[in-house]
N, CA, C and O atoms as a MOPAC input file, in Angstrom:
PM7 MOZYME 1SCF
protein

 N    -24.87800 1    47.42500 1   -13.18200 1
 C    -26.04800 1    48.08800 1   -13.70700 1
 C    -26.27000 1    47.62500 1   -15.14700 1
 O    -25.45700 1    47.52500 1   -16.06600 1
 N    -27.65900 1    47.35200 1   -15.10400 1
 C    -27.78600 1    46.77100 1   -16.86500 1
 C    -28.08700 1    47.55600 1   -17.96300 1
 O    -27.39600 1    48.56100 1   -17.79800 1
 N    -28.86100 1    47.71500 1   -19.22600 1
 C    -29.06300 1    48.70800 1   -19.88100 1
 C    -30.16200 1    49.17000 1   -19.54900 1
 O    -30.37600 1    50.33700 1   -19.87700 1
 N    -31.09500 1    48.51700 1   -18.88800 1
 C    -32.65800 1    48.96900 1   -18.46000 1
 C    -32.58000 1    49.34800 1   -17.07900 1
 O    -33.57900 1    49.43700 1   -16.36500 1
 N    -31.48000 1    49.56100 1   -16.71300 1
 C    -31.65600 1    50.32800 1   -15.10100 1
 C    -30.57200 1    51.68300 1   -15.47800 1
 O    -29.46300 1    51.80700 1   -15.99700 1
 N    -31.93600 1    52.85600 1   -14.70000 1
 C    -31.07300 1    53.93000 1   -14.97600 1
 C    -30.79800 1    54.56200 1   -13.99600 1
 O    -31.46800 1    54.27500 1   -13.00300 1
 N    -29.69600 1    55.70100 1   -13.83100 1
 C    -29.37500 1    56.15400 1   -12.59300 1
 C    -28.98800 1    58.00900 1   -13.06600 1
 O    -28.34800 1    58.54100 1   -13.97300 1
 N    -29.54800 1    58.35800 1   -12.23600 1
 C    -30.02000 1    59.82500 1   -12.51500 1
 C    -29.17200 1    60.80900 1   -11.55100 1
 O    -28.88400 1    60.44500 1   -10.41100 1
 N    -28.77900 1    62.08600 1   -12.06300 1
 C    -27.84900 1    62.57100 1   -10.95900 1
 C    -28.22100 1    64.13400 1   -11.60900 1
 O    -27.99700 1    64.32300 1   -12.80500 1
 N    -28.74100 1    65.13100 1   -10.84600 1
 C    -29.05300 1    66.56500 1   -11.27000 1
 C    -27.99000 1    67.30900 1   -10.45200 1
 O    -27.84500 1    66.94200 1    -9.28500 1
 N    -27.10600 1    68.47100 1   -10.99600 1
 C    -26.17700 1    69.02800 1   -10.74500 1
 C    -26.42100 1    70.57800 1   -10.71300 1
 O    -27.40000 1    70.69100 1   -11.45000 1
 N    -26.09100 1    71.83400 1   -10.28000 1
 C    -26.41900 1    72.89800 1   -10.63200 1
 C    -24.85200 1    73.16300 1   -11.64800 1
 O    -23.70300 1    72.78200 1   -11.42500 1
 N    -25.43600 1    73.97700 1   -12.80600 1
 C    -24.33800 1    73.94700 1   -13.88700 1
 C    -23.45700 1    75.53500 1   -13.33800 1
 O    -24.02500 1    76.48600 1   -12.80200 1
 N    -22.08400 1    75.45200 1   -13.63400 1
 C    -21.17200 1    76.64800 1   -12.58000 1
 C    -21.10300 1    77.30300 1   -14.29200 1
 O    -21.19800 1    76.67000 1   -15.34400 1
 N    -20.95300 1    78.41400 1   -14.13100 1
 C    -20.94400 1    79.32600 1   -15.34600 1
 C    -18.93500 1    79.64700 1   -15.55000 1
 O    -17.94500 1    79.57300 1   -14.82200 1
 N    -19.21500 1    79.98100 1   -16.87600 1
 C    -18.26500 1    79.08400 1   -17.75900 1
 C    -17.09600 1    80.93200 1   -18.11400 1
 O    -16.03700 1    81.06200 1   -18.72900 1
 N    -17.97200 1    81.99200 1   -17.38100 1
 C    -17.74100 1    83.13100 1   -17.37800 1
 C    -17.18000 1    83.68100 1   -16.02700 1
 O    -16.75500 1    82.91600 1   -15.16100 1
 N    -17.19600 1    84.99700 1   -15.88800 1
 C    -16.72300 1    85.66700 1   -14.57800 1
 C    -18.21800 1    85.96500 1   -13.82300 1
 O    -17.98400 1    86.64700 1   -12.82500 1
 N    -18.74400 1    85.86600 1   -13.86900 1
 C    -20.58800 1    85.73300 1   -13.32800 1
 C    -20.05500 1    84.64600 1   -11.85500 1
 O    -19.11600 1    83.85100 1   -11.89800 1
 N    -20.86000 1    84.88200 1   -10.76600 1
 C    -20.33900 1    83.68600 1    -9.70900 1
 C    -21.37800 1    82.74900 1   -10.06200 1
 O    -21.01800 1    81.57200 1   -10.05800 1
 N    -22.49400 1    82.96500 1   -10.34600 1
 C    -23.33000 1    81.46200 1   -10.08900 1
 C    -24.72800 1    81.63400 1   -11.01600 1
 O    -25.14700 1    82.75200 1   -11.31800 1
 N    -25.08100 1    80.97900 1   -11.23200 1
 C    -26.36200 1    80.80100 1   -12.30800 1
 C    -28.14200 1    80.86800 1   -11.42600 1
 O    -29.29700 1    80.91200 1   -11.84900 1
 N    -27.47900 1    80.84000 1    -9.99600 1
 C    -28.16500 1    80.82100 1    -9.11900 1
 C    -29.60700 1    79.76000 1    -9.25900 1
 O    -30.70800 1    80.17400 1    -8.89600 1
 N    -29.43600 1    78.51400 1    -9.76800 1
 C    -29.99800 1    77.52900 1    -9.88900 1
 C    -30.90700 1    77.36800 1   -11.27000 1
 O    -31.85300 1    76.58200 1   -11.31500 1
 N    -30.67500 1    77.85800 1   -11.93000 1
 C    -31.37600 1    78.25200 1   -12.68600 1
 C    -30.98400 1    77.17100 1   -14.51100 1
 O    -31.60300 1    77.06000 1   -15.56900 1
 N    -30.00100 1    76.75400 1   -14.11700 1
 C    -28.90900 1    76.28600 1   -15.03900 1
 C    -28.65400 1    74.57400 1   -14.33700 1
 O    -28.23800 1    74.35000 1   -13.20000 1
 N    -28.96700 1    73.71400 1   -15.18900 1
 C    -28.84100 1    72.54600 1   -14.37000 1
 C    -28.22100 1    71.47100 1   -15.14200 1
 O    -28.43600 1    71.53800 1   -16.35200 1
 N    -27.52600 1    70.52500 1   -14.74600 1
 C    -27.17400 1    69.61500 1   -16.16500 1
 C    -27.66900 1    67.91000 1   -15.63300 1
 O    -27.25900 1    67.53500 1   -14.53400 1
 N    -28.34000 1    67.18400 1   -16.27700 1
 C    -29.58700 1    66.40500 1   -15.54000 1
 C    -28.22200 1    65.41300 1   -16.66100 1
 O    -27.84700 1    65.70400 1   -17.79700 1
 N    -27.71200 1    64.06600 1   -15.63900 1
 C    -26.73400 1    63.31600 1   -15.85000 1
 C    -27.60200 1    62.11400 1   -16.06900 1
 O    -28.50000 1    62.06800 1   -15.22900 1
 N    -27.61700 1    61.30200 1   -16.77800 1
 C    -28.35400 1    59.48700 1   -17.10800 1
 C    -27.89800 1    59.01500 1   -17.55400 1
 O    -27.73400 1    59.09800 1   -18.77100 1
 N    -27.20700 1    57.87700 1   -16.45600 1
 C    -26.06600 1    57.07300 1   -16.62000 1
 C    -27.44200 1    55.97500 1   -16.79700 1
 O    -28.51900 1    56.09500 1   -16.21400 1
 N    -27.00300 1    54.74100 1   -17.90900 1
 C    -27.39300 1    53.58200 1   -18.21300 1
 C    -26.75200 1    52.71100 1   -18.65700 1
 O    -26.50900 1    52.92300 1   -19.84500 1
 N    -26.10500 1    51.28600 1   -18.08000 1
 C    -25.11300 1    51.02900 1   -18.50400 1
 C    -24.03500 1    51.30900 1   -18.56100 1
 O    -23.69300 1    51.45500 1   -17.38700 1
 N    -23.23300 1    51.49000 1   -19.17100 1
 C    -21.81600 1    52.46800 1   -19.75600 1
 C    -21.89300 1    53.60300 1   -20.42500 1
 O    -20.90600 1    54.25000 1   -20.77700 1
 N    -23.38600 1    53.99500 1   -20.69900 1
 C    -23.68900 1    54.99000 1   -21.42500 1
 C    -24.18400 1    55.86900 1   -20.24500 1
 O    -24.64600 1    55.47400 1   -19.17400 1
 N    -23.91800 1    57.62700 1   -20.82700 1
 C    -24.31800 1    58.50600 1   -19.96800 1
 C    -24.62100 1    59.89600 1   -20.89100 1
 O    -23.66300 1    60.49600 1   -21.37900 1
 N    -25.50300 1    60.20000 1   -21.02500 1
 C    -26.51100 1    61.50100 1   -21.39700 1
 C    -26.50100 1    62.53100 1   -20.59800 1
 O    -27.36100 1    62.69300 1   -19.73200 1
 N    -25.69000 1    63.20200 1   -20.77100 1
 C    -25.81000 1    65.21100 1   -20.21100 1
 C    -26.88300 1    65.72800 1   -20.91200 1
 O    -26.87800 1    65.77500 1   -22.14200 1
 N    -27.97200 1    66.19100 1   -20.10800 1
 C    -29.36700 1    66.88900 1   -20.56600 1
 C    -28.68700 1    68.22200 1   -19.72800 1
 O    -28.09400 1    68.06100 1   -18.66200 1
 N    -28.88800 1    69.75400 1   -20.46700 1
 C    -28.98100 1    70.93700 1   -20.15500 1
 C    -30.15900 1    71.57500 1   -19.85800 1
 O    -30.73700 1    71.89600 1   -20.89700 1
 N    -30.76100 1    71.89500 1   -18.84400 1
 C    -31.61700 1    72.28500 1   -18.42600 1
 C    -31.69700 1    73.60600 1   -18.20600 1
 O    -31.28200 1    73.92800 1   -17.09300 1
 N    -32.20100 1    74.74100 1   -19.08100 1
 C    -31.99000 1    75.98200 1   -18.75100 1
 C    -33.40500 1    76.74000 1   -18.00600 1
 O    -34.22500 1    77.32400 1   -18.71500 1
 N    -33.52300 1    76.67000 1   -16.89500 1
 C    -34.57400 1    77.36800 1   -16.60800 1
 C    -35.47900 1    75.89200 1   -16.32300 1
 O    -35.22100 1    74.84900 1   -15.72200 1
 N    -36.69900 1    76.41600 1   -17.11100 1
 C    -37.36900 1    74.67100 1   -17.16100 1
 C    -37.38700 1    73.84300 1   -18.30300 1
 O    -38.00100 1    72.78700 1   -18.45500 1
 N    -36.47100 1    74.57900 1   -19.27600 1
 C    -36.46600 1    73.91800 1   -20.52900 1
 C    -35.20300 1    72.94400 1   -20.72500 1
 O    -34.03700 1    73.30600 1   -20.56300 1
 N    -35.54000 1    71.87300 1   -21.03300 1
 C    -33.79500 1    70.57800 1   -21.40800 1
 C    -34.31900 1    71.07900 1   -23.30900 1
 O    -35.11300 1    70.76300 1   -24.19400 1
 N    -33.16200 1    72.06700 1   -22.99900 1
 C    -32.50700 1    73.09800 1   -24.57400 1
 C    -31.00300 1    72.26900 1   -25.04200 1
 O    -30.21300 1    72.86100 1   -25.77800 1
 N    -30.76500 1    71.15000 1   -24.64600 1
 C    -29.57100 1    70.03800 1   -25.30700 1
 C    -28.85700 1    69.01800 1   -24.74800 1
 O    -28.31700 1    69.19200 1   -23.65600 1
 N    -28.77100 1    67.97800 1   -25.33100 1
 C    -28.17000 1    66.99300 1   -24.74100 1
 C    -26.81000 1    66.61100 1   -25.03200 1
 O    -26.63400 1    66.51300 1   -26.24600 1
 N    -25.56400 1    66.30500 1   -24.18600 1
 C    -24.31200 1    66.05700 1   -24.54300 1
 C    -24.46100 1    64.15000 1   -24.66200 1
 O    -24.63600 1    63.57400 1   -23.58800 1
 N    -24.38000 1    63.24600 1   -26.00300 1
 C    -24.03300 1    62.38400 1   -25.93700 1
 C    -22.50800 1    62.02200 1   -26.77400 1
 O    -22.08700 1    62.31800 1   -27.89200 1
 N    -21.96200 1    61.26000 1   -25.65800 1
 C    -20.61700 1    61.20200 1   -25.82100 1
 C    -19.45500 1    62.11600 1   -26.29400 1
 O    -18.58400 1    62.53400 1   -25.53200 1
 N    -19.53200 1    62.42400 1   -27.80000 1
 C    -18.59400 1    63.08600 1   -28.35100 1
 C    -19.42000 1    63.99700 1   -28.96800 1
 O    -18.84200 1    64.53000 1   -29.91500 1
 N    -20.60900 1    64.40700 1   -28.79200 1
 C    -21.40900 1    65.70000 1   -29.92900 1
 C    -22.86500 1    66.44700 1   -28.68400 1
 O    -23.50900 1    66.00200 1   -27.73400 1
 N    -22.80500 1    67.51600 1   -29.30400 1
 C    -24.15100 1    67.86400 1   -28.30300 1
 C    -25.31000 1    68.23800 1   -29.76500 1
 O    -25.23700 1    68.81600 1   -30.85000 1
 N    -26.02300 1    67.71900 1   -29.19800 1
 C    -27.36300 1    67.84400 1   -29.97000 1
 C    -28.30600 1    68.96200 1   -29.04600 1
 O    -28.32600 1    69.19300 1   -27.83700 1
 N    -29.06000 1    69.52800 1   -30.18300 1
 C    -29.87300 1    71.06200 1   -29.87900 1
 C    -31.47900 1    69.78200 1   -29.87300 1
 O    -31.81200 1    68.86900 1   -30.62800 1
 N    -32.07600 1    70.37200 1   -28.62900 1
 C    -33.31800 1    69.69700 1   -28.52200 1
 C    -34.61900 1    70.75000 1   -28.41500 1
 O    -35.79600 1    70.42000 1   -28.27300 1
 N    -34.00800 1    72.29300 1   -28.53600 1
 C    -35.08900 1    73.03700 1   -28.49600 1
 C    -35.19700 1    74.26500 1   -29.29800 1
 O    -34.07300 1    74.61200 1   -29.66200 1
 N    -35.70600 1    74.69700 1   -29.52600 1
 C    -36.07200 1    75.56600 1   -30.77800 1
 C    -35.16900 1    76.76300 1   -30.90500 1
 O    -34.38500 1    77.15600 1   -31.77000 1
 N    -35.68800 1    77.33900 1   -29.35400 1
 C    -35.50100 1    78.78600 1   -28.92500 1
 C    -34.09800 1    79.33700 1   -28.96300 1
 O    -33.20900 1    78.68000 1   -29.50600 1
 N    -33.83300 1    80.61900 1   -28.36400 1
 C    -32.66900 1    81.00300 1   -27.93400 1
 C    -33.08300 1    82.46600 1   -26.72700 1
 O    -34.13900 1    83.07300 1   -26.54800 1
 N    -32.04600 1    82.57600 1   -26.24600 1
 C    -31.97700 1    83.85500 1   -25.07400 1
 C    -30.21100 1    83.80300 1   -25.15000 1
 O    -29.34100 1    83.07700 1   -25.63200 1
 N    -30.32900 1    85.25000 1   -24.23000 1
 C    -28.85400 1    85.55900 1   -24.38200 1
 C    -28.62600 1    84.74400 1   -23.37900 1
 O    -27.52900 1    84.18800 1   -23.43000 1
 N    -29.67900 1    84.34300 1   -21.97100 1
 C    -29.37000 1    83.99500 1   -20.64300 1
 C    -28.77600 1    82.48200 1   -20.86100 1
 O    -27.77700 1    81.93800 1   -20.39000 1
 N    -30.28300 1    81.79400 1   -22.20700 1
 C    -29.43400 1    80.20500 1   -22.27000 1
 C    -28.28500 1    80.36300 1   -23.33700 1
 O    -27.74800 1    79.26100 1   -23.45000 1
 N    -27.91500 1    80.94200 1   -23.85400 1
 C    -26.40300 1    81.35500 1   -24.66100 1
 C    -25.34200 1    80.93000 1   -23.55600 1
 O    -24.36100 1    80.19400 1   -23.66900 1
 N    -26.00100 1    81.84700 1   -22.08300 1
 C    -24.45700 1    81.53500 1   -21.04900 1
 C    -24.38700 1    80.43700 1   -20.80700 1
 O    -23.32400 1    79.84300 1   -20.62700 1
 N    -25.97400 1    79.73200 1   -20.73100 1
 C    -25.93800 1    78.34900 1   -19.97600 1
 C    -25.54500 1    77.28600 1   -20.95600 1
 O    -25.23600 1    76.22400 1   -20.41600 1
 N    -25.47900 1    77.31000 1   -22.27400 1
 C    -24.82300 1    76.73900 1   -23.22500 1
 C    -23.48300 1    76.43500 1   -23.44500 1
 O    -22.94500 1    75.38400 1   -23.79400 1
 N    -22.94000 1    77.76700 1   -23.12600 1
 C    -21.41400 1    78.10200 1   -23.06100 1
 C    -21.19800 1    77.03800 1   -21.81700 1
 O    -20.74000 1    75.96200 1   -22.20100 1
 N    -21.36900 1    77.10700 1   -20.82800 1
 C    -21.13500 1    76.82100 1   -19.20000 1
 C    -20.98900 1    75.00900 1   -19.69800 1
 O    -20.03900 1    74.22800 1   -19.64100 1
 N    -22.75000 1    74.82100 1   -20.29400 1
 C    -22.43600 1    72.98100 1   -20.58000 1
 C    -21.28700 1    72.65000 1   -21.62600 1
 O    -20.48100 1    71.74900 1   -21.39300 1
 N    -21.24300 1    73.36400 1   -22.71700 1
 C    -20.06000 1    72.89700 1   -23.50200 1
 C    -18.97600 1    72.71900 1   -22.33600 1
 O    -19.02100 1    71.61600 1   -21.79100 1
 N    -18.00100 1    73.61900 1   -21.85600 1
 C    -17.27500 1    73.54500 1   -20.74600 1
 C    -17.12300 1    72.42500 1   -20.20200 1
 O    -16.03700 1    71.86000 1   -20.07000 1
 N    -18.55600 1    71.86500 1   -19.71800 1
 C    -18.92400 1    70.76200 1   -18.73400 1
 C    -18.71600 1    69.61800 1   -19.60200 1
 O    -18.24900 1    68.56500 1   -19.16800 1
 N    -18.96600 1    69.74500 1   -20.51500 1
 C    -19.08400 1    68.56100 1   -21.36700 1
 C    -17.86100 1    68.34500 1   -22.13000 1
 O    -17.77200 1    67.37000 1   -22.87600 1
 N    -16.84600 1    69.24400 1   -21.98900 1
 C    -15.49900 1    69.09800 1   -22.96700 1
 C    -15.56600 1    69.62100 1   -24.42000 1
 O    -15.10900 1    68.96400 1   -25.35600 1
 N    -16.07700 1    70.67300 1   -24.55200 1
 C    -16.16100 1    71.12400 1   -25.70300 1
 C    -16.03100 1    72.70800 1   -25.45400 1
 O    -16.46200 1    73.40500 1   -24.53500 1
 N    -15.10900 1    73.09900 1   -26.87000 1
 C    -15.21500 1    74.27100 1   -27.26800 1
 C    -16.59600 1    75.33600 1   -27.33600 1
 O    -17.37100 1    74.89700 1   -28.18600 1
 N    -17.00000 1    76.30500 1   -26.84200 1
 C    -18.18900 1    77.13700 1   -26.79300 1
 C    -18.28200 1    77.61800 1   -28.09500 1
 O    -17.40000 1    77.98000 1   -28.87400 1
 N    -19.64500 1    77.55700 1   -28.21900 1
 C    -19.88100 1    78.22000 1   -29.62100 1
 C    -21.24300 1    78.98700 1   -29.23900 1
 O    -21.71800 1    78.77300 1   -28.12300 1
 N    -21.98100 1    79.99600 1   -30.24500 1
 C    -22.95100 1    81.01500 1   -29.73500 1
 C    -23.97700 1    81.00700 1   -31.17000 1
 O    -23.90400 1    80.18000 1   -32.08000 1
 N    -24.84600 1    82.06100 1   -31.08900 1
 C    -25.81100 1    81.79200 1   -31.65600 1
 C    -25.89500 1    81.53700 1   -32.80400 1
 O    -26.81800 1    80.75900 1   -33.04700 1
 N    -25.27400 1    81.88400 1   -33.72000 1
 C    -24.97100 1    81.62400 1   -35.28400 1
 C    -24.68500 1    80.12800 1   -35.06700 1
 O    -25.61000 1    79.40500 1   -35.43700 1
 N    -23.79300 1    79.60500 1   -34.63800 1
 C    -23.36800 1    78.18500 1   -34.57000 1
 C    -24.77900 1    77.59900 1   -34.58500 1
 O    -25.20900 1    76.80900 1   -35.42600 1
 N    -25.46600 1    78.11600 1   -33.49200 1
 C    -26.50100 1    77.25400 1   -32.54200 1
 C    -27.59100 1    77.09400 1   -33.88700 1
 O    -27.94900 1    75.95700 1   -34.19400 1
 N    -28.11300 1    78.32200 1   -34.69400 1
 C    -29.12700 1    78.61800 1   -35.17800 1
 C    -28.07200 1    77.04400 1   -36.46700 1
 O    -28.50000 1    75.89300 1   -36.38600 1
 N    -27.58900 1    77.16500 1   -36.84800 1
 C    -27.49300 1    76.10200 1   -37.98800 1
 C    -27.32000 1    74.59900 1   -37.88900 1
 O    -27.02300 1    73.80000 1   -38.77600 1
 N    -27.65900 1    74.33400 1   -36.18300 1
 C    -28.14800 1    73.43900 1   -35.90600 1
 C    -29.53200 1    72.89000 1   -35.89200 1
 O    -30.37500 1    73.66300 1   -35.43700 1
 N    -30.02800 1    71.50400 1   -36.36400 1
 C    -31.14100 1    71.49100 1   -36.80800 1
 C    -31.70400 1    70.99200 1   -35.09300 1
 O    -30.85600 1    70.81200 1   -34.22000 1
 N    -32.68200 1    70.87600 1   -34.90200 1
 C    -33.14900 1    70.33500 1   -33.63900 1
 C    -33.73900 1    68.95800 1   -33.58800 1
 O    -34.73000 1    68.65100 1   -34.25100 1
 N    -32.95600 1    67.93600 1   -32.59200 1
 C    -32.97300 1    66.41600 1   -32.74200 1
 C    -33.92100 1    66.11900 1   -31.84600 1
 O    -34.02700 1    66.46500 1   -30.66900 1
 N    -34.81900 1    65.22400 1   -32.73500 1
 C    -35.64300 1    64.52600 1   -32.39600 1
 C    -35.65600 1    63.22500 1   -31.51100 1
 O    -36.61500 1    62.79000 1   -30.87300 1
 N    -33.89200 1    62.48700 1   -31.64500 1
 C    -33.82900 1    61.24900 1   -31.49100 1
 C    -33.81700 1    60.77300 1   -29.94500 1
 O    -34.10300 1    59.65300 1   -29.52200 1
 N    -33.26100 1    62.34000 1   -28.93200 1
 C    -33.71800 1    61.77700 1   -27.66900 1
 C    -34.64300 1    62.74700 1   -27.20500 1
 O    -34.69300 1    63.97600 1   -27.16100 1
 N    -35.77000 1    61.23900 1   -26.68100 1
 C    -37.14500 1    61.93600 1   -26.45300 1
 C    -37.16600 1    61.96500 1   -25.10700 1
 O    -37.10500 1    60.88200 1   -24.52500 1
 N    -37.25700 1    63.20100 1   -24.33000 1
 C    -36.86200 1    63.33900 1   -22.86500 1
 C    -38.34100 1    62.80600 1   -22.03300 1
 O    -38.33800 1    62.71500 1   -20.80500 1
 N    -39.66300 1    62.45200 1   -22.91200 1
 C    -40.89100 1    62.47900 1   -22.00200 1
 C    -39.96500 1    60.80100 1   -21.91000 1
 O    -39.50000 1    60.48100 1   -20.81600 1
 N    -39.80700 1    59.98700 1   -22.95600 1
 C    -39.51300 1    58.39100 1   -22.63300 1
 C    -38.51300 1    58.41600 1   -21.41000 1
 O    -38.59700 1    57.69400 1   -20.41700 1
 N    -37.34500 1    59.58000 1   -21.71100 1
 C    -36.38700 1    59.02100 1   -20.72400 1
 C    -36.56100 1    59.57200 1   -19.39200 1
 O    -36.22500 1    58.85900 1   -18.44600 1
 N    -37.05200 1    60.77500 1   -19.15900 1
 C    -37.52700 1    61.52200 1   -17.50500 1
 C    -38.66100 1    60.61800 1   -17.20900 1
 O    -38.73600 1    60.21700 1   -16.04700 1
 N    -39.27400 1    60.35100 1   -17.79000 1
 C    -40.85400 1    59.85500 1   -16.96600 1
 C    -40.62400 1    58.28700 1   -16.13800 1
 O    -41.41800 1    57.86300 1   -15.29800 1
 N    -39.73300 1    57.77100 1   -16.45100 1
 C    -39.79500 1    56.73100 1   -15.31500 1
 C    -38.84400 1    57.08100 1   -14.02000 1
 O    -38.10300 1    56.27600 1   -13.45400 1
 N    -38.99300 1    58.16600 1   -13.75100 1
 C    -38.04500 1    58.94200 1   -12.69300 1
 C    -39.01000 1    59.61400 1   -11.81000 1
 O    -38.60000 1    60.36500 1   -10.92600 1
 N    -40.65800 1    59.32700 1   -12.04500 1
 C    -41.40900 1    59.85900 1   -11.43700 1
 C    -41.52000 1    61.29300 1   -11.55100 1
 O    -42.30700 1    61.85900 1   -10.79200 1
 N    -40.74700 1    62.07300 1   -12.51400 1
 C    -41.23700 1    63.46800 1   -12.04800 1
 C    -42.30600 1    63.91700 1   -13.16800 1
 O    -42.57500 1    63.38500 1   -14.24500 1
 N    -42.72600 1    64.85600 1   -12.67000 1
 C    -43.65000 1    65.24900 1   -12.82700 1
 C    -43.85000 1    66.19700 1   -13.96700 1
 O    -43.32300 1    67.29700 1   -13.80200 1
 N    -44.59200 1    65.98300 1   -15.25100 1
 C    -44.69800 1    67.00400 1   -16.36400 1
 C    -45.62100 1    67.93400 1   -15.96700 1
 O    -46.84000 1    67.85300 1   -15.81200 1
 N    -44.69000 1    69.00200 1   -15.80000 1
 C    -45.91200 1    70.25600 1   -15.18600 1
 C    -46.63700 1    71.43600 1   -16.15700 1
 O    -47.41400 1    72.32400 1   -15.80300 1
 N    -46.08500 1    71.12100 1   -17.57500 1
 C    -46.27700 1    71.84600 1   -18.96900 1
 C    -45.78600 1    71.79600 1   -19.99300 1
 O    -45.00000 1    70.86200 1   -20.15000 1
 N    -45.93500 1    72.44700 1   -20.78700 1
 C    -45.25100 1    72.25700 1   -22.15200 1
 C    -44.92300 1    73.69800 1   -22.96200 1
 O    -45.82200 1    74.42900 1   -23.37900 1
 N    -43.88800 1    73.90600 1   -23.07300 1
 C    -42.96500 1    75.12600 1   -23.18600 1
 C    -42.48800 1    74.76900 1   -24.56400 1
 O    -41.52700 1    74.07100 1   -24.88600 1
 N    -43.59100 1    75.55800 1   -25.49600 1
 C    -42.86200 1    75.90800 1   -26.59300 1
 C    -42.92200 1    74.65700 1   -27.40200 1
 O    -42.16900 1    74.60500 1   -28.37400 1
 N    -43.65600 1    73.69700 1   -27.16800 1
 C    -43.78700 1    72.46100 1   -27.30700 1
 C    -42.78100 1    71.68100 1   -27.02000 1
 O    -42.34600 1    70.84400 1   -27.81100 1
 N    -42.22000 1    71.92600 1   -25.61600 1
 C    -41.27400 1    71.07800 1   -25.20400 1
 C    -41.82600 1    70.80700 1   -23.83500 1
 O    -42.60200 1    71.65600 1   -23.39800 1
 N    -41.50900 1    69.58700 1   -22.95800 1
 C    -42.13500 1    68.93600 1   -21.88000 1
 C    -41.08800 1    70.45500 1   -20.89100 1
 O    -40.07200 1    71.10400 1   -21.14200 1
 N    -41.84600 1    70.42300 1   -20.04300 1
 C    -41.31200 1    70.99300 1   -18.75400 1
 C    -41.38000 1    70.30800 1   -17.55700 1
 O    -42.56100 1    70.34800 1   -17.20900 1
 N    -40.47700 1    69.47600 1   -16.44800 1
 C    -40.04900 1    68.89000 1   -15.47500 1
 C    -40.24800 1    69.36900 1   -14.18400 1
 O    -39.37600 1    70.22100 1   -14.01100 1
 N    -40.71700 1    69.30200 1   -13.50500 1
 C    -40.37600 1    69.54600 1   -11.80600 1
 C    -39.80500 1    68.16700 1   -11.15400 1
 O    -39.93300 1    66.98200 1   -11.46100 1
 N    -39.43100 1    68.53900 1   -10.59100 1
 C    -38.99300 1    67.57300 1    -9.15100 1
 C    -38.47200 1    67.73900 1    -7.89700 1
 O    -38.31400 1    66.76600 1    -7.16000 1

């Protein structure tokens, strides 16, 4: 696989608590390119952070207690210690991966914009 071919893998994310299931709601959208691979957190319809390599970057403004769990759950997933809203809030929100460049050649479909963030179906 080269750097311009990408390969896409959507997972339902398992909660990181005593809760049994997130009941789909919680997703972690995988983009492998190359040797490189991008964990996008998908809470609901919002991708609220991305795990690259060794750091997770905050890609959305907001907060809820619900994406708090689903935060907790991706750290987990991603090999990292959980941290909660104080942490979260003194994170600035990164611009550098732009999810319309990297979802849209995957064909799906922008069905809105949440908060001024793209929202996904597929």
């Amino acid at each position: 696989m080269n750097t311009t071919e990408r390969k896409i893998t959507v997972t339902d994310l398992s909660p990181a608590d005593s809760h049994v299931s997130f009941y789909g709601k919680a997703k972690v959208i995988s983009v492998q390119f190359g040797t490189r691979t991008l964990h996008y957190l998908q809470s609901y319809e919002t991708i609220v952070a991305v795990c690259d390599g060794n750091e997770i970057f905050r890609l959305w403004d907001g907060w809820s207690a619900t994406t708090g769990r689903h935060l907790a759950a991706f750290c987990v997933f991603c090999g990292f210690p959980t941290f909660g809203k104080k942490d979260w809030d003194k994170m600035s929100v990164c611009t550098e991966y732009k999810t319309d460049d990297l979802l849209q050649p995957f064909n799906w479909k922008r069905v809105n914009v949440n908060y001024g963030y793209p929202v996904w179906e597929w």
